[in-house]
N, C-alpha and C positions, 0 to 999 in steps of 0.2 A: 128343728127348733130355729125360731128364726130370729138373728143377732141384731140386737140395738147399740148403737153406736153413739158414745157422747164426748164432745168435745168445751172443758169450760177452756175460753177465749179471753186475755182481753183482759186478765185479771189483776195484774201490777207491773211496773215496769221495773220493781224488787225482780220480781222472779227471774225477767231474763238476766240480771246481772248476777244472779246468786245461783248456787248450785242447788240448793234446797228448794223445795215448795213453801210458798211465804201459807201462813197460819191465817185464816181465813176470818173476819173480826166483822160486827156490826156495823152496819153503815154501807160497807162494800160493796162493790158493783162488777157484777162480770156478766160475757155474754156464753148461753148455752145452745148449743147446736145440737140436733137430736138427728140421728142418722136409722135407717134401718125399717122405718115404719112407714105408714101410707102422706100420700106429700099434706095431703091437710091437718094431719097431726105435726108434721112437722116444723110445717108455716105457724101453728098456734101455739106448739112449746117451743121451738126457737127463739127465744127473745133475752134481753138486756135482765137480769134481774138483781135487787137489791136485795141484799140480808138484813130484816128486820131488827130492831132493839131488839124484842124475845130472842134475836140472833138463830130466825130461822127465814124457809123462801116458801111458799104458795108456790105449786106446778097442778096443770092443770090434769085432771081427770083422779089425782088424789086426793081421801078428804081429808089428812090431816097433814099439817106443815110438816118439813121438813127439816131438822136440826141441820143447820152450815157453819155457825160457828165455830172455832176450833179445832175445825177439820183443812186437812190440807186439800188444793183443789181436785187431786186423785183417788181421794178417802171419799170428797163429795158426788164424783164421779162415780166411784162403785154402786153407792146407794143410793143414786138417781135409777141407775141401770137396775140396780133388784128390784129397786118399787117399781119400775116398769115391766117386770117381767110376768 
């Protein structure tokens, strides 16, 4: 079985002062790094993304958005990684 690896980056400067994961809200921007996979997959979901109003993200090769709102950046991290699996 072979392991995808995700990193969100980059996501508030809340987070490093605080001990908690800051709550994930429309408008936001973080960068995602996808590990694990072949490099051109990688190069094409690695990128900066925003959370829509609908308060969801477009990643490529799934056809339906992704809910990120509301979610901590580890909560958004697991279900990047299952839809990838």
């Amino acid at each position: 079985m072979r392991t995808i690896s995700l990193i969100l980056l980059g996501l508030f400067a809340v987070a490093s002062a605080s001990a908690q994961e800051p709550i994930l809200q429309s408008g936001q921007s973080f960068s995602l790094r996808l590990a694990g996979v072949p490099a051109e997959d990688q190069t094409a979901i690695s990128q900066i993304y925003t959370i829509s109003d609908r308060g969801s993200i477009k990643l490529l090769y799934l056809t339906a958005e992704m809910r990120a709102v509301g979610l901590r950046p580890s909560e958004l991290a697991r279900n990047i990684e299952s839809a990838y699996k």
